[in-house]
N, C-alpha and C positions, 0 to 999 in steps of 0.2 A: 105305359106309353110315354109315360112322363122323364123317365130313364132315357130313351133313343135318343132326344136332339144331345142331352148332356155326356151320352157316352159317345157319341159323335163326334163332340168338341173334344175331349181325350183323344180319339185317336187322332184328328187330325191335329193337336198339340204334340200328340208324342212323333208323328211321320215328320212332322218340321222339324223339329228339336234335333232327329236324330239325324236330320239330312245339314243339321251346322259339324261345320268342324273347330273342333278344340285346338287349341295350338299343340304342338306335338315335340317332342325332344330336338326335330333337327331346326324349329324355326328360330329366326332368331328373335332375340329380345333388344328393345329400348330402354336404356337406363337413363331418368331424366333428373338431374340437378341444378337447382338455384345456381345462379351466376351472381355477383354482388358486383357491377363494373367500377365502383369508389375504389372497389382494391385493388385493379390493375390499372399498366403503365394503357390510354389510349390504342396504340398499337400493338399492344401485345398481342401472344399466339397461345392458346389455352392448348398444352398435350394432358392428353389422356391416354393411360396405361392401365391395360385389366388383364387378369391374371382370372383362367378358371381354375376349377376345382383340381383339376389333374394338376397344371402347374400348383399350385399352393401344395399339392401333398410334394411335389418335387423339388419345392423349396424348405418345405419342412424338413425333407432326408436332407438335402445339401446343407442346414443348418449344423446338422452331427458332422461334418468332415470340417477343416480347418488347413489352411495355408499356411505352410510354413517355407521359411529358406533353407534352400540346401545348397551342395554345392555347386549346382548345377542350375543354381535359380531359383525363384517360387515353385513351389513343389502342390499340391492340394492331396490332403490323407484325409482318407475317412476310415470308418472302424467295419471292420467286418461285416460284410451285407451290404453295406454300403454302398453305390457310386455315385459320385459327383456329376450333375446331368447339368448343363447352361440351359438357362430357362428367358425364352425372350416373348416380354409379355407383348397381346396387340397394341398397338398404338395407332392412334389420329389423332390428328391437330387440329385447331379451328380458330380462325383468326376470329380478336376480339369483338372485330366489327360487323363479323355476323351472327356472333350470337345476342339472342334476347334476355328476355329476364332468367329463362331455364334453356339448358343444353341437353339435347337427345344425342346421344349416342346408342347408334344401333350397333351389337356385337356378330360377329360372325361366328364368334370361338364358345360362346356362353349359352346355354341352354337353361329353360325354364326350371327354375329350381334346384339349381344349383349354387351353391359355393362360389362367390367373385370376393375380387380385389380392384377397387379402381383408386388409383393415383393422379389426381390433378395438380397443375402447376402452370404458374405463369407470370413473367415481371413485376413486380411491384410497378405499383403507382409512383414512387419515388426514382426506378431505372436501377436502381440500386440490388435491390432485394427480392427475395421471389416469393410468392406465397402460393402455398400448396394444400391439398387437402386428400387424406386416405380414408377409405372406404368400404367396411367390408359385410357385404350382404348375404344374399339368396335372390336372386333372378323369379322373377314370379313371370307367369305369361303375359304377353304384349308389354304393357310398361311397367318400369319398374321404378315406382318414385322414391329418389334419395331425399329429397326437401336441403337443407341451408347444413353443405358439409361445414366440418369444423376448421374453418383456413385457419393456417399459422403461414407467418414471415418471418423468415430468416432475419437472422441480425447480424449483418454485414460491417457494420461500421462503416457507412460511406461517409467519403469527402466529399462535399458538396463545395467548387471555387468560392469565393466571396462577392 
């Protein structure tokens, strides 16, 4: 008798359980990254650019073809098998002054578990220069946290008046 109340609570753990849903391949996912605002210009525009999985392999074949001139202009060859496919990754933008300490970007193109690429970029604090940070994960369900990407700034050489 002692058994009943506790196989009781099993099934009604297991009826709950199976009545959640799991996130599923077509939802999408949030990718969230540290913002550092010391390194942008005040009004700057943070883009972001993600590449899934399908694009990355079609960047990779477009890597074996190569541009050349002919006489007829830039030409693009690739090797047998090949074709050269333009690959335009999502993008959104997000002005500086609403984001906080971390940026969510929800994807529409990226599914859980999957192969990304995100590319961030945004003016320097100096107006000059831009600093950007690349990205290359696996989408887990719901969020997917990037923590403190690696910015680098360009080195422009600005003139600054006197």
């Amino acid at each position: 008798m002692r058994t009943l109340p506790l196989l009781s609570l099993i099934v009604v753990t297991t009826a709950c359980a199976s009545g959640m849903a799991a996130p599923t391949a077509g939802d999408p996912v949030s990718l969230v990254v540290n913002v550092n605002h010391a390194l942008f210009a005040p009004d700057a525009v943070l883009s972001v650019d993600l590449w899934n999985a399908s694009q990355l392999a079609t960047l990779d074949a477009n890597a074996r073809c190569a541009s050349v001139q002919g006489p007829g202009g830039p030409q693009i060859q690739c090797p047998p098998g090949v074709t050269y496919t333009d690959v335009t990754p999502e993008r959104q933008q997000f002005p500086l002054s609403t984001v906080g300490a971390t940026l969510e970007v929800t994807s529409q193109q990226i599914a859980a578990g999957e192969k990304f690429r995100m590319h961030l970029s945004g003016m320097s604090r100096d107006r000059c220069n831009a600093n950007s940070a690349d990205l290359a994960e696996t989408a887990t369900p719901g969020r997917t946290f990037l923590g403190d990407p690696p910015w680098q700034t360009t080195l422009r050489g600005c003139v600054t008046p006197p």
